[in-house]
mmCIF entry with sequence, helices, sheets and N, C-alpha, C, O atoms, coordinates in Angstrom:
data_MODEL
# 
_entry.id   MODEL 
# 
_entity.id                         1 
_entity.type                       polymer 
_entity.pdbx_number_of_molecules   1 
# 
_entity_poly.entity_id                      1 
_entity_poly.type                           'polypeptide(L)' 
_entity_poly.nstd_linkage                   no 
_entity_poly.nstd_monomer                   no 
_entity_poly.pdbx_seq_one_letter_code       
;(UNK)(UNK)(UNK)(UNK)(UNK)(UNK)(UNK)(UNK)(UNK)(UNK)(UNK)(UNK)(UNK)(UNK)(UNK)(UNK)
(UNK)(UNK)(UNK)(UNK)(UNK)(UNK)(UNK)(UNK)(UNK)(UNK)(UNK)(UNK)(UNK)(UNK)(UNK)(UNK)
(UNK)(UNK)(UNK)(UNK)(UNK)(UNK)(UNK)(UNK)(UNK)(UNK)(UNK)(UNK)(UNK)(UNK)(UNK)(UNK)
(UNK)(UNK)(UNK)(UNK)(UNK)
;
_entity_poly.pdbx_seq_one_letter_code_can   XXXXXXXXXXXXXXXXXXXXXXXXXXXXXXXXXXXXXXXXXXXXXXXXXXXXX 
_entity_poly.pdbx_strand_id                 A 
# 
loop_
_entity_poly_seq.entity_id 
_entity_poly_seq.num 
_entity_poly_seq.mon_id 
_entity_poly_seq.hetero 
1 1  UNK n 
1 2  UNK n 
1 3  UNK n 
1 4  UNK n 
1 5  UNK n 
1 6  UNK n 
1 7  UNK n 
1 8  UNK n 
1 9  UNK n 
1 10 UNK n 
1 11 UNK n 
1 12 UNK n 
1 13 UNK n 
1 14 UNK n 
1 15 UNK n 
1 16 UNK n 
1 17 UNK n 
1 18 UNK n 
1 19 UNK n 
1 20 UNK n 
1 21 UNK n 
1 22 UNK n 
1 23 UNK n 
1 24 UNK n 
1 25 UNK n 
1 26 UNK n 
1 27 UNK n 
1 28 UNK n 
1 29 UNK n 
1 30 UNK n 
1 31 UNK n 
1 32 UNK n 
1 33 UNK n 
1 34 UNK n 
1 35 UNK n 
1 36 UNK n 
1 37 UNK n 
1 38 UNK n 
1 39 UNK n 
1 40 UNK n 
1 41 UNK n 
1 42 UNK n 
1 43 UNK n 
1 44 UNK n 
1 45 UNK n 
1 46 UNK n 
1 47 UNK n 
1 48 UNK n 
1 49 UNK n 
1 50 UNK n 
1 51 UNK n 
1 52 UNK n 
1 53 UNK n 
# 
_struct_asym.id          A 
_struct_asym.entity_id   1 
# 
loop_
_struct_conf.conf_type_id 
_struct_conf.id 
_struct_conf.pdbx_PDB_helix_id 
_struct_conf.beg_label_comp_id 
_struct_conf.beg_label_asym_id 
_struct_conf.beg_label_seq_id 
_struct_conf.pdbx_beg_PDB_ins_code 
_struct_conf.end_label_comp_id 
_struct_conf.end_label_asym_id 
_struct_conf.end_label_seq_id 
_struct_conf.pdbx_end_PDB_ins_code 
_struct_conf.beg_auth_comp_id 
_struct_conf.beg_auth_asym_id 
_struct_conf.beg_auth_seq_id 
_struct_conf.end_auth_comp_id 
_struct_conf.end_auth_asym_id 
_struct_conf.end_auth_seq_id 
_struct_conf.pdbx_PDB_helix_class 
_struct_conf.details 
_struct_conf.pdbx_PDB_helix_length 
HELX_P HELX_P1 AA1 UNK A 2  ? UNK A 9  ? UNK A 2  UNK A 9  1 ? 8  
HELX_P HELX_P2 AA2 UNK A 10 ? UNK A 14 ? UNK A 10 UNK A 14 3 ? 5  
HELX_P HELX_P3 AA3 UNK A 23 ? UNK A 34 ? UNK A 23 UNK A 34 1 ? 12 
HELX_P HELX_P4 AA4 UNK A 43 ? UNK A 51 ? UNK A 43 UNK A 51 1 ? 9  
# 
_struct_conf_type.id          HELX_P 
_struct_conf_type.criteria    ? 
_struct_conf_type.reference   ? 
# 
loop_
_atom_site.group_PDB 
_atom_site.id 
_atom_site.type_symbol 
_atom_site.label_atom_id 
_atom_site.label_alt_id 
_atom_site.label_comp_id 
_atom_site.label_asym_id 
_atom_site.label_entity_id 
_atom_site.label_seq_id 
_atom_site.pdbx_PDB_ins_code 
_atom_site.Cartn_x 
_atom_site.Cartn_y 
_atom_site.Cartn_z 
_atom_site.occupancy 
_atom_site.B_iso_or_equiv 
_atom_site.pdbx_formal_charge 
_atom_site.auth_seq_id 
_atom_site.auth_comp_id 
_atom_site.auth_asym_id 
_atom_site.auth_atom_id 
_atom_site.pdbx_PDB_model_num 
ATOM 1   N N  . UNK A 1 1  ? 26.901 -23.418 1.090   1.00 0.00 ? 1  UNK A N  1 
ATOM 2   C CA . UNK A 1 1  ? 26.216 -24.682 0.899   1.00 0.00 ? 1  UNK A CA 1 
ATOM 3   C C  . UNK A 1 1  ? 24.709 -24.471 0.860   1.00 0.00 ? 1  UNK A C  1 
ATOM 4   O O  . UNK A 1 1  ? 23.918 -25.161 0.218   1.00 0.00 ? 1  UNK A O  1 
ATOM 5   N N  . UNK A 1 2  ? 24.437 -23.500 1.575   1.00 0.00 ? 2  UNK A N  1 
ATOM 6   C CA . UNK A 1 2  ? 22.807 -23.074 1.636   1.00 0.00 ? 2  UNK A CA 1 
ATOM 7   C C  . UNK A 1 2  ? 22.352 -22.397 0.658   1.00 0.00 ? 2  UNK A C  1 
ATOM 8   O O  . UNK A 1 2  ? 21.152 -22.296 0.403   1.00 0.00 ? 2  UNK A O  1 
ATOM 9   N N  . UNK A 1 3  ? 23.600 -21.679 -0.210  1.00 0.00 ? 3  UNK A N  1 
ATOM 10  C CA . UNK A 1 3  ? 22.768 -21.400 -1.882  1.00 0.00 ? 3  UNK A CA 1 
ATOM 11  C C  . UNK A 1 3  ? 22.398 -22.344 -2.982  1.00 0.00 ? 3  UNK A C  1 
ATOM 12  O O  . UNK A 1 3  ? 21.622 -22.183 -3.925  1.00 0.00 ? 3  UNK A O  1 
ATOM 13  N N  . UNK A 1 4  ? 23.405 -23.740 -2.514  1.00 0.00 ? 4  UNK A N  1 
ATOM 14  C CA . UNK A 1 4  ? 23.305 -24.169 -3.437  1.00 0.00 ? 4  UNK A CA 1 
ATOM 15  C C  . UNK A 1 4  ? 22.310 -25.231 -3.082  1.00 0.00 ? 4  UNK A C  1 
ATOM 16  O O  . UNK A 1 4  ? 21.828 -25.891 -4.003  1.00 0.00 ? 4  UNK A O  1 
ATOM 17  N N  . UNK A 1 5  ? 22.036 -25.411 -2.137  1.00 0.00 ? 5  UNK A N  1 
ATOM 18  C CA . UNK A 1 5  ? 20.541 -26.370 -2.011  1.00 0.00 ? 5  UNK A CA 1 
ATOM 19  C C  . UNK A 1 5  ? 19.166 -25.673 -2.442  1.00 0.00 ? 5  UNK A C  1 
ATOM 20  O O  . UNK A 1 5  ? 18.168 -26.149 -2.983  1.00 0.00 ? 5  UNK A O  1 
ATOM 21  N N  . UNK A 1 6  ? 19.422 -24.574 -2.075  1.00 0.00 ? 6  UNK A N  1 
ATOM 22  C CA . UNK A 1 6  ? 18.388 -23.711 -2.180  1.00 0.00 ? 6  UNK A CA 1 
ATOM 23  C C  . UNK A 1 6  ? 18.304 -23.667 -3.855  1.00 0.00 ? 6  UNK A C  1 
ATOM 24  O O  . UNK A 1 6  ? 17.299 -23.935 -4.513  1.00 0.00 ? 6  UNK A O  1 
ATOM 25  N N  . UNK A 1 7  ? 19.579 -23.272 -4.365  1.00 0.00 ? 7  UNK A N  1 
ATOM 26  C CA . UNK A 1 7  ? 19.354 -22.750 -5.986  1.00 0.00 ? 7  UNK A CA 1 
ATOM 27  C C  . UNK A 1 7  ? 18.576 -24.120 -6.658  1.00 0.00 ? 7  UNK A C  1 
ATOM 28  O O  . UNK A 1 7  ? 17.601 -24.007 -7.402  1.00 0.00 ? 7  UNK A O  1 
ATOM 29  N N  . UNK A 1 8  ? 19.323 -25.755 -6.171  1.00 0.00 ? 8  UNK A N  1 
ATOM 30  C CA . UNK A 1 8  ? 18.824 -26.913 -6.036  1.00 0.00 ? 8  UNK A CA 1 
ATOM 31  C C  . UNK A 1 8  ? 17.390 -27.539 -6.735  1.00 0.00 ? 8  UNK A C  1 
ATOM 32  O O  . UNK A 1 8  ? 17.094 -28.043 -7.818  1.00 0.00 ? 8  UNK A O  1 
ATOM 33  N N  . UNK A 1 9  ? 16.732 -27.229 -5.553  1.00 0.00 ? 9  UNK A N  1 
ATOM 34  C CA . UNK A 1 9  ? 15.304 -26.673 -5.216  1.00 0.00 ? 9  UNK A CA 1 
ATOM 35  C C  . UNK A 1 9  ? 14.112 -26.067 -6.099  1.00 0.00 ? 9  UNK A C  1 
ATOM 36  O O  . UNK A 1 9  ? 13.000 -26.406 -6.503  1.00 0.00 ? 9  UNK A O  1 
ATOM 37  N N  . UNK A 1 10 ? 15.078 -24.857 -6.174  1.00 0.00 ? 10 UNK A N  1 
ATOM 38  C CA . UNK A 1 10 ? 14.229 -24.198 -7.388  1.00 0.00 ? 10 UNK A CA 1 
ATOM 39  C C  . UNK A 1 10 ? 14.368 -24.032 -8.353  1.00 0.00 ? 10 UNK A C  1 
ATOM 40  O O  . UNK A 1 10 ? 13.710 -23.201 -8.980  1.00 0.00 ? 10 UNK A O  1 
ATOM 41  N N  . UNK A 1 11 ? 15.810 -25.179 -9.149  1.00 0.00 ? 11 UNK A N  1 
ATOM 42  C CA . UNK A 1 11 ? 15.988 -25.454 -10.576 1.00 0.00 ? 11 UNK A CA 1 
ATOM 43  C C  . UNK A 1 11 ? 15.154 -26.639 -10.473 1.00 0.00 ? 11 UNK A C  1 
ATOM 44  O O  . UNK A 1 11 ? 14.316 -26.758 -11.367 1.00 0.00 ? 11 UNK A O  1 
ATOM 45  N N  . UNK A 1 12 ? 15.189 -27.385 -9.738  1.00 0.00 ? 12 UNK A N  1 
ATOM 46  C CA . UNK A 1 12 ? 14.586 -29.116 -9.903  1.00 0.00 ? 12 UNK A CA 1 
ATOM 47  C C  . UNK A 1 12 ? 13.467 -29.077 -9.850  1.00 0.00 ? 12 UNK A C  1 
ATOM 48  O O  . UNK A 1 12 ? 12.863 -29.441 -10.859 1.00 0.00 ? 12 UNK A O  1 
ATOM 49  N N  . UNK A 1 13 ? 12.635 -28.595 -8.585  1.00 0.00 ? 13 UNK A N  1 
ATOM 50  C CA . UNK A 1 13 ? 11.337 -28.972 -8.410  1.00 0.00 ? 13 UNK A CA 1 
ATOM 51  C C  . UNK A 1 13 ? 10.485 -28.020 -8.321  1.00 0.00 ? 13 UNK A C  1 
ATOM 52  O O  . UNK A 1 13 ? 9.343  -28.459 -8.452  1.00 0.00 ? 13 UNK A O  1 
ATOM 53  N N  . UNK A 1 14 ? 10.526 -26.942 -8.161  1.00 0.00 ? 14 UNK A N  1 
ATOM 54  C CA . UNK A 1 14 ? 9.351  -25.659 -8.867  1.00 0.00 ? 14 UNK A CA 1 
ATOM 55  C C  . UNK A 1 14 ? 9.618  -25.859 -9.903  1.00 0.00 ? 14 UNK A C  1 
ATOM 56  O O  . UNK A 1 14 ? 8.833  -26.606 -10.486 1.00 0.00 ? 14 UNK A O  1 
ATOM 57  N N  . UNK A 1 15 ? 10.666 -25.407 -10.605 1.00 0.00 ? 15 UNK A N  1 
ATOM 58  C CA . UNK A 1 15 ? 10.721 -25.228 -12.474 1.00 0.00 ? 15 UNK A CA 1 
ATOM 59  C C  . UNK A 1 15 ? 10.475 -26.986 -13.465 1.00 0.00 ? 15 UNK A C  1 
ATOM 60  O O  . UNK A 1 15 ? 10.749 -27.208 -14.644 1.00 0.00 ? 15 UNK A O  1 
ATOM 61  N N  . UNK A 1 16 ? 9.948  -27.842 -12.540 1.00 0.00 ? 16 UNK A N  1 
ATOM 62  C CA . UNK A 1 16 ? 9.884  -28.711 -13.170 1.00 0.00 ? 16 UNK A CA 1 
ATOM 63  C C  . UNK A 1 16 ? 7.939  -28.965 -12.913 1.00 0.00 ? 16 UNK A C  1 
ATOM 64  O O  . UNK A 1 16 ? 6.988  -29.606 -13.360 1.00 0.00 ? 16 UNK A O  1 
ATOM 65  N N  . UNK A 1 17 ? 8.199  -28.222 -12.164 1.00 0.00 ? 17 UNK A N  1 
ATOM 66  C CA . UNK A 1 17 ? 6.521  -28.252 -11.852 1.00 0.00 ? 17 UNK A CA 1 
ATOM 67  C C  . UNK A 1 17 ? 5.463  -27.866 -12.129 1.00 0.00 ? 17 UNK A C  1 
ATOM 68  O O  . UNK A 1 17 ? 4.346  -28.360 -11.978 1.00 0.00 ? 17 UNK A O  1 
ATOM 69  N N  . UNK A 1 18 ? 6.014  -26.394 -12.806 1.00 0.00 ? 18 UNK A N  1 
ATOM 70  C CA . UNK A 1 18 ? 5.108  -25.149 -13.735 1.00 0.00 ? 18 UNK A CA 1 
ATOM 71  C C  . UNK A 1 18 ? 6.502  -24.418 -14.702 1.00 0.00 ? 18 UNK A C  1 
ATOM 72  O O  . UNK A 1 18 ? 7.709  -24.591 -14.535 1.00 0.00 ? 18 UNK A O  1 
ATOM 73  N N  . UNK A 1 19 ? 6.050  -23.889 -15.343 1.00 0.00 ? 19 UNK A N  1 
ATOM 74  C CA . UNK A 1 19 ? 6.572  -23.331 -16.628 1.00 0.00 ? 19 UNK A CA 1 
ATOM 75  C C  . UNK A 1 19 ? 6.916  -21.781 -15.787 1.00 0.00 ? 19 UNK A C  1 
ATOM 76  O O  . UNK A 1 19 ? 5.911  -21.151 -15.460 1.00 0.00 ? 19 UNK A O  1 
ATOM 77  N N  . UNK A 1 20 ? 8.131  -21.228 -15.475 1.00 0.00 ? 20 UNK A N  1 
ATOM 78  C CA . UNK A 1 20 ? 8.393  -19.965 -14.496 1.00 0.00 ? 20 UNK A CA 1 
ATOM 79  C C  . UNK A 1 20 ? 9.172  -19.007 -15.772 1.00 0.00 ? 20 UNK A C  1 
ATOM 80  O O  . UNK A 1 20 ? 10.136 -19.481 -16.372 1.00 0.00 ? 20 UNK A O  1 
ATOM 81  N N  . UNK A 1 21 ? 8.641  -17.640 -16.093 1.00 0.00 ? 21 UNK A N  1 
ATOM 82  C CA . UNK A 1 21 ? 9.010  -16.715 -16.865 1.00 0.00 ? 21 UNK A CA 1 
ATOM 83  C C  . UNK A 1 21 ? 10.745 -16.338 -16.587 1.00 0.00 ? 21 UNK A C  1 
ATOM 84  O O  . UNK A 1 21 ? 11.782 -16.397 -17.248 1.00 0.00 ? 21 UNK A O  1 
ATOM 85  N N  . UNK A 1 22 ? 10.378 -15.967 -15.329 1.00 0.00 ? 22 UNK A N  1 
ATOM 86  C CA . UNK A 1 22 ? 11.727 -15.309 -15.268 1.00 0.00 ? 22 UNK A CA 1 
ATOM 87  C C  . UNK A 1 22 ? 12.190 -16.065 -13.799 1.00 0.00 ? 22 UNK A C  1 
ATOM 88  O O  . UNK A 1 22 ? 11.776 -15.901 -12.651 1.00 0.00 ? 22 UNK A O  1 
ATOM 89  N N  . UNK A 1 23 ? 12.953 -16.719 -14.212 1.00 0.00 ? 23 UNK A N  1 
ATOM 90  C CA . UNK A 1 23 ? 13.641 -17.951 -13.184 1.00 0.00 ? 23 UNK A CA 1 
ATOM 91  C C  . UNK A 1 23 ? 14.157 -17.383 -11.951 1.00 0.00 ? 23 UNK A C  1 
ATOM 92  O O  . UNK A 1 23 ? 13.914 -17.674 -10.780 1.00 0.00 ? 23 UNK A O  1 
ATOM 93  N N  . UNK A 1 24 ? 15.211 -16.179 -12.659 1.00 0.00 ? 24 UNK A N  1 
ATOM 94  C CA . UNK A 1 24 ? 15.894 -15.331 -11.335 1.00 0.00 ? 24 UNK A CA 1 
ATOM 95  C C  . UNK A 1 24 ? 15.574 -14.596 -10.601 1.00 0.00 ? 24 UNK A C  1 
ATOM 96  O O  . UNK A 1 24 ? 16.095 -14.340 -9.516  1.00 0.00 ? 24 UNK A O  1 
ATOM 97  N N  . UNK A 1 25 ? 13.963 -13.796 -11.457 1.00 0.00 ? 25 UNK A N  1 
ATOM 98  C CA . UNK A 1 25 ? 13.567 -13.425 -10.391 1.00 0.00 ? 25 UNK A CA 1 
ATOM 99  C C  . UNK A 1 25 ? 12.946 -14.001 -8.997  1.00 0.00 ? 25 UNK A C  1 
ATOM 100 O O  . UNK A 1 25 ? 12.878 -13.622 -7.828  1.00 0.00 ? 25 UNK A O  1 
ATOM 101 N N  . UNK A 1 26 ? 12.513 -15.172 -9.799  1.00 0.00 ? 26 UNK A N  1 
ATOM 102 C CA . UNK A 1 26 ? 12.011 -16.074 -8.647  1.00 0.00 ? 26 UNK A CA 1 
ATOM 103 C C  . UNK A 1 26 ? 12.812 -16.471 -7.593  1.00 0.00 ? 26 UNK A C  1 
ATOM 104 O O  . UNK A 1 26 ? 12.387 -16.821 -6.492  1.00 0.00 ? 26 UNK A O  1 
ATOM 105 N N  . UNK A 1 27 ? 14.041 -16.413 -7.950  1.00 0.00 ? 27 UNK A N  1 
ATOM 106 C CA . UNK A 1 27 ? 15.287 -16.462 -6.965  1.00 0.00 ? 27 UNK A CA 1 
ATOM 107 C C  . UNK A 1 27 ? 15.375 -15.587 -6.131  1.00 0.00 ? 27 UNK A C  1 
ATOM 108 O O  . UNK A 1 27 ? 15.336 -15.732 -4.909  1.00 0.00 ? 27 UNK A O  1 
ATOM 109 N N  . UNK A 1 28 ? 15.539 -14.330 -6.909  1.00 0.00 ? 28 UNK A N  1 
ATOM 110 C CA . UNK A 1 28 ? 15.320 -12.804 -5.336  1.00 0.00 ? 28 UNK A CA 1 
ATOM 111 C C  . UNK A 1 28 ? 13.911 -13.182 -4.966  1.00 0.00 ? 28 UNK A C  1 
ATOM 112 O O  . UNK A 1 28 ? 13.943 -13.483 -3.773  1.00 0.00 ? 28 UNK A O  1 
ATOM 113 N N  . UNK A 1 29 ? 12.814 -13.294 -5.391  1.00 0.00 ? 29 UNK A N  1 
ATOM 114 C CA . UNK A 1 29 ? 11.968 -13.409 -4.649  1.00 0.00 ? 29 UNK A CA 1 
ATOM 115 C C  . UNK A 1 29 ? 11.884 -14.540 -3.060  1.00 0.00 ? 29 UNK A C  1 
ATOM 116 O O  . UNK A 1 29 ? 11.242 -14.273 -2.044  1.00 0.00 ? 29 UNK A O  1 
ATOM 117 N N  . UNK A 1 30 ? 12.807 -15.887 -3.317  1.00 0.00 ? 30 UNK A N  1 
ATOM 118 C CA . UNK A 1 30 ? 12.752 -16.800 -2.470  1.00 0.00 ? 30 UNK A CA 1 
ATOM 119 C C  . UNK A 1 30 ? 13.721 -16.058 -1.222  1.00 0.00 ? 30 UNK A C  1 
ATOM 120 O O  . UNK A 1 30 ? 13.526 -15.938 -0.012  1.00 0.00 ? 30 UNK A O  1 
ATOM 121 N N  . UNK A 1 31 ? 14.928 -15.597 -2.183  1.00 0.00 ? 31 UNK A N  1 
ATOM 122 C CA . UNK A 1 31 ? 15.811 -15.061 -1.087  1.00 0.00 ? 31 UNK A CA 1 
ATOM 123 C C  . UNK A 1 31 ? 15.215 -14.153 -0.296  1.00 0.00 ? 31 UNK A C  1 
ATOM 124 O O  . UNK A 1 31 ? 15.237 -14.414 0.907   1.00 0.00 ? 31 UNK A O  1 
ATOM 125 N N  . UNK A 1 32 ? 14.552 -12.903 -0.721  1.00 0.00 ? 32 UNK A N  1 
ATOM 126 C CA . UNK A 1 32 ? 14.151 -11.755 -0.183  1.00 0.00 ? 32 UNK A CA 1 
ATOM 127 C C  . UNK A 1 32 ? 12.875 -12.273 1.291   1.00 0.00 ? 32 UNK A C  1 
ATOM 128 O O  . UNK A 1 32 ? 12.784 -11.753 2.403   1.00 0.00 ? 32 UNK A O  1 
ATOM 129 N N  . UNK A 1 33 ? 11.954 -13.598 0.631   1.00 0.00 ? 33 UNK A N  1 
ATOM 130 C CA . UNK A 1 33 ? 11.487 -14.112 1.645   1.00 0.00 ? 33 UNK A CA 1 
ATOM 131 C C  . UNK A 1 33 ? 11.886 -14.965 2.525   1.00 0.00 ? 33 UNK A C  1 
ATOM 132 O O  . UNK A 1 33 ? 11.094 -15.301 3.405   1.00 0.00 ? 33 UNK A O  1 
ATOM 133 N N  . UNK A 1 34 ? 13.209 -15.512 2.487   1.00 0.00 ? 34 UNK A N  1 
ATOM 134 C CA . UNK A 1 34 ? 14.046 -16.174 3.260   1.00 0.00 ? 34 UNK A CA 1 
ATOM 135 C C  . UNK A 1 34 ? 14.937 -15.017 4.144   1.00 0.00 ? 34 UNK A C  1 
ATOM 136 O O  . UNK A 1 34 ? 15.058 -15.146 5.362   1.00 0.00 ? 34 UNK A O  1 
ATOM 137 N N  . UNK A 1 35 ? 15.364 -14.216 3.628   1.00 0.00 ? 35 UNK A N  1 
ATOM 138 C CA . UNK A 1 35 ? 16.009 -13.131 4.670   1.00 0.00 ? 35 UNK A CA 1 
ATOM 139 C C  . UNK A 1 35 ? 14.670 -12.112 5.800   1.00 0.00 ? 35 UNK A C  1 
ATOM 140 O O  . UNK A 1 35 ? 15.026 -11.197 6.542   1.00 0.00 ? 35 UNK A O  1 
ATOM 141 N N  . UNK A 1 36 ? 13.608 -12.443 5.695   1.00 0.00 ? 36 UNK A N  1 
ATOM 142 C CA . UNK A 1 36 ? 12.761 -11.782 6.373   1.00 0.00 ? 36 UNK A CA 1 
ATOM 143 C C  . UNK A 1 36 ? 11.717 -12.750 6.848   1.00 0.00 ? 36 UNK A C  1 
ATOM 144 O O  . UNK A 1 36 ? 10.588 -12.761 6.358   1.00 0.00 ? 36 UNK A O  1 
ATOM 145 N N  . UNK A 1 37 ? 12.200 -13.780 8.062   1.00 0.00 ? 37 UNK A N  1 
ATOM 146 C CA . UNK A 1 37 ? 11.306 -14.790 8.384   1.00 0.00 ? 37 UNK A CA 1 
ATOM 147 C C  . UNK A 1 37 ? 10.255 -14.164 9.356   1.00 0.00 ? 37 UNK A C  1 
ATOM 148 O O  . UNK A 1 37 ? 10.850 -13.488 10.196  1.00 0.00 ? 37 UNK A O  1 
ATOM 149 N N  . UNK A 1 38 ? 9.052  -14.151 9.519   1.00 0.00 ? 38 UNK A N  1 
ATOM 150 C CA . UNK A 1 38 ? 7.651  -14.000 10.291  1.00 0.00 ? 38 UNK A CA 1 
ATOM 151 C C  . UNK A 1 38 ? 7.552  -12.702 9.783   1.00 0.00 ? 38 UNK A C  1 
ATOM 152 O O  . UNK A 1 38 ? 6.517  -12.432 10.391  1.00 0.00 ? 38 UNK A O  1 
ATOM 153 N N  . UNK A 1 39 ? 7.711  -12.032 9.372   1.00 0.00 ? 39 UNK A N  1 
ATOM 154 C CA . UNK A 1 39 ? 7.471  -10.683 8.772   1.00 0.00 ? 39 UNK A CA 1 
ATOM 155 C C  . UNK A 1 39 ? 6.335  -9.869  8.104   1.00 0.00 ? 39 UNK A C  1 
ATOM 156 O O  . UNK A 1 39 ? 6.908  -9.400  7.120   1.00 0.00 ? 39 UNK A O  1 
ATOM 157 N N  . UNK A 1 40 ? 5.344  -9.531  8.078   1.00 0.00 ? 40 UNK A N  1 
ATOM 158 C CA . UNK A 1 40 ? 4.667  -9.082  7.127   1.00 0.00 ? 40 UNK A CA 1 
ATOM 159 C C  . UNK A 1 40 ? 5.391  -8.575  6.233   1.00 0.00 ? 40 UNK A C  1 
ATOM 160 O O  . UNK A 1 40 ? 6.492  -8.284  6.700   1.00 0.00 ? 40 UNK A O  1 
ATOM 161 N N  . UNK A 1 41 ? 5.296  -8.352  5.248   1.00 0.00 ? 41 UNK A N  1 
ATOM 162 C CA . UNK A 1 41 ? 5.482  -7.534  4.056   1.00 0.00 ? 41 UNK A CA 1 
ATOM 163 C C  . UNK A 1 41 ? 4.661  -7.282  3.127   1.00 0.00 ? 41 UNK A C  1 
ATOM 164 O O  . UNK A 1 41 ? 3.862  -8.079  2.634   1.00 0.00 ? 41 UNK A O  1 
ATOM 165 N N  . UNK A 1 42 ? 4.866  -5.825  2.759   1.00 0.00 ? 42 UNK A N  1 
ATOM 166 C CA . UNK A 1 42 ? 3.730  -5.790  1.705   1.00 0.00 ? 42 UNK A CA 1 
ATOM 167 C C  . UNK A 1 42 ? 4.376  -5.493  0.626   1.00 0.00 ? 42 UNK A C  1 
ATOM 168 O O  . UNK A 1 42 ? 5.453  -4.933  0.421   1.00 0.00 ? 42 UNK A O  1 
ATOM 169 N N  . UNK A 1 43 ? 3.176  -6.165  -0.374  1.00 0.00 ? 43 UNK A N  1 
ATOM 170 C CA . UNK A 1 43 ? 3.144  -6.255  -1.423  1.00 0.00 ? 43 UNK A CA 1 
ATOM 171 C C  . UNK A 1 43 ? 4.437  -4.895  -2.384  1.00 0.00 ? 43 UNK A C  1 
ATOM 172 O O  . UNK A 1 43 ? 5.509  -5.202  -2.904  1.00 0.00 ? 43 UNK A O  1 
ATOM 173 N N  . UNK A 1 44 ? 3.975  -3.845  -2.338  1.00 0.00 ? 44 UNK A N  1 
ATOM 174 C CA . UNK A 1 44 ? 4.355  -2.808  -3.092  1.00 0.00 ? 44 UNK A CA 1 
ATOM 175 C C  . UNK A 1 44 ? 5.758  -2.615  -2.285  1.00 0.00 ? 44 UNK A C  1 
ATOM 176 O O  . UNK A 1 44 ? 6.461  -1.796  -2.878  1.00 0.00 ? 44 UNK A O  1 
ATOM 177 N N  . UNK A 1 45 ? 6.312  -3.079  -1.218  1.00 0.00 ? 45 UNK A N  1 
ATOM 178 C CA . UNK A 1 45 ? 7.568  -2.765  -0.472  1.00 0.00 ? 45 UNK A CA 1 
ATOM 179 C C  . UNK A 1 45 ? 8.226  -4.085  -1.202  1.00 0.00 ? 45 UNK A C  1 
ATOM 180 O O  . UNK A 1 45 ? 9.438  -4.108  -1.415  1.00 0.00 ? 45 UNK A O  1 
ATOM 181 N N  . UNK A 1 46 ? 7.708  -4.755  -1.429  1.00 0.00 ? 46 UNK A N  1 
ATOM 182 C CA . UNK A 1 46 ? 8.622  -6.345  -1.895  1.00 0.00 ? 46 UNK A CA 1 
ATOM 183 C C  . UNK A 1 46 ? 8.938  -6.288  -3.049  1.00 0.00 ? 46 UNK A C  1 
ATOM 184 O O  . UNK A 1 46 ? 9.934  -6.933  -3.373  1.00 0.00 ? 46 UNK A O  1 
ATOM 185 N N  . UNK A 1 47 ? 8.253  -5.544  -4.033  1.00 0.00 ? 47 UNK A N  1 
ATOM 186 C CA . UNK A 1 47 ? 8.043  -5.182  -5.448  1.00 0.00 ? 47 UNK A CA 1 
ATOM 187 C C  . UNK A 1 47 ? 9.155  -4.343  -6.057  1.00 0.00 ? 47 UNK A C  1 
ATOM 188 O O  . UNK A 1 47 ? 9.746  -4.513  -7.123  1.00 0.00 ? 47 UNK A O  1 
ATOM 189 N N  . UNK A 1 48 ? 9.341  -3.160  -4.901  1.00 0.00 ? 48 UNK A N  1 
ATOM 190 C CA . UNK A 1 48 ? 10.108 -2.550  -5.275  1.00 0.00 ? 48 UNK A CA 1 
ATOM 191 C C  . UNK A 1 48 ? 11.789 -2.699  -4.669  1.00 0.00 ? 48 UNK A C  1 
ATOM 192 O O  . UNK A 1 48 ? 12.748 -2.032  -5.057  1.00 0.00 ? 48 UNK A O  1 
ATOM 193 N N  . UNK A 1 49 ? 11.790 -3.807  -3.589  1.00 0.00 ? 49 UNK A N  1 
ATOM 194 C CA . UNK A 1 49 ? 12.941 -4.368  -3.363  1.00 0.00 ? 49 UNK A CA 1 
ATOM 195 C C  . UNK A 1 49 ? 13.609 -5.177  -4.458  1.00 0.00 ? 49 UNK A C  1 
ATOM 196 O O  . UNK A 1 49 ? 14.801 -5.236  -4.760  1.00 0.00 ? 49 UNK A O  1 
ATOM 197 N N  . UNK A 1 50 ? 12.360 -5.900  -5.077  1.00 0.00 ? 50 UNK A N  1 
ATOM 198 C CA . UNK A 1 50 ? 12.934 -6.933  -6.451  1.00 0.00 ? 50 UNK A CA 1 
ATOM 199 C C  . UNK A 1 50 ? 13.241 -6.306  -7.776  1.00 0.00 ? 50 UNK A C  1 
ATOM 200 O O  . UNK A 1 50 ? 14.082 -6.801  -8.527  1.00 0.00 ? 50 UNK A O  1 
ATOM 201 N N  . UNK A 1 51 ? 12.401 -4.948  -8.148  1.00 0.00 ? 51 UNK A N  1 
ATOM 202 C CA . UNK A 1 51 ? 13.025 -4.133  -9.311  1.00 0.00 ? 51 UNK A CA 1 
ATOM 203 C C  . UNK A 1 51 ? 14.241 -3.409  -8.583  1.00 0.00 ? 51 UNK A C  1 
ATOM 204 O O  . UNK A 1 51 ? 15.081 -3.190  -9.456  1.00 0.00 ? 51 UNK A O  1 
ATOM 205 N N  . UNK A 1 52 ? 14.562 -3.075  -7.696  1.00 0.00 ? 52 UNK A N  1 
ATOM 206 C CA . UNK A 1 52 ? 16.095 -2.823  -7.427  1.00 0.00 ? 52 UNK A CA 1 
ATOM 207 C C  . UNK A 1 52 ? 17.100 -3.655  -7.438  1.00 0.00 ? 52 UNK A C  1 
ATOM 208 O O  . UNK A 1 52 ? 18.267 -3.270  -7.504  1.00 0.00 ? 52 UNK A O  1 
ATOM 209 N N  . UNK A 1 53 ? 16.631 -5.290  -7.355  1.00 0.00 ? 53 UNK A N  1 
ATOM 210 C CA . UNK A 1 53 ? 17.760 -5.932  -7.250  1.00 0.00 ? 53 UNK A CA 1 
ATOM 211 C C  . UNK A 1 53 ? 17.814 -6.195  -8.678  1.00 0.00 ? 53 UNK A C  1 
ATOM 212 O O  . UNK A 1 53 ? 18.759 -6.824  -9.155  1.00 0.00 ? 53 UNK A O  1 
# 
């Protein structure tokens, strides 16, 4: 139920808000920052988590 509010979300109201290239990635990106709450992360570690997925 929590993917699909989430997927929700960011079909309705980001992508209706700005013009988004690549939709799905924006998806691993939300997920990848939803599975790692208070976290730093950097940049080049997140980058290369999302060209693997």
């Amino acid at each position: 139920m929590v993917d699909s509010l989430i997927a929700t979300v960011l079909a309705w109201d980001v992508l209706q808000m700005t013009k988004i290239a690549k939709p799905t990635l924006l998806g691993h990106l939300f997920a990848l920052a939803a599975a790692l709450p208070a976290q730093a992360v950097s940049y080049p570690k997140m980058l290369g988590q999302l060209q693997d997925a």
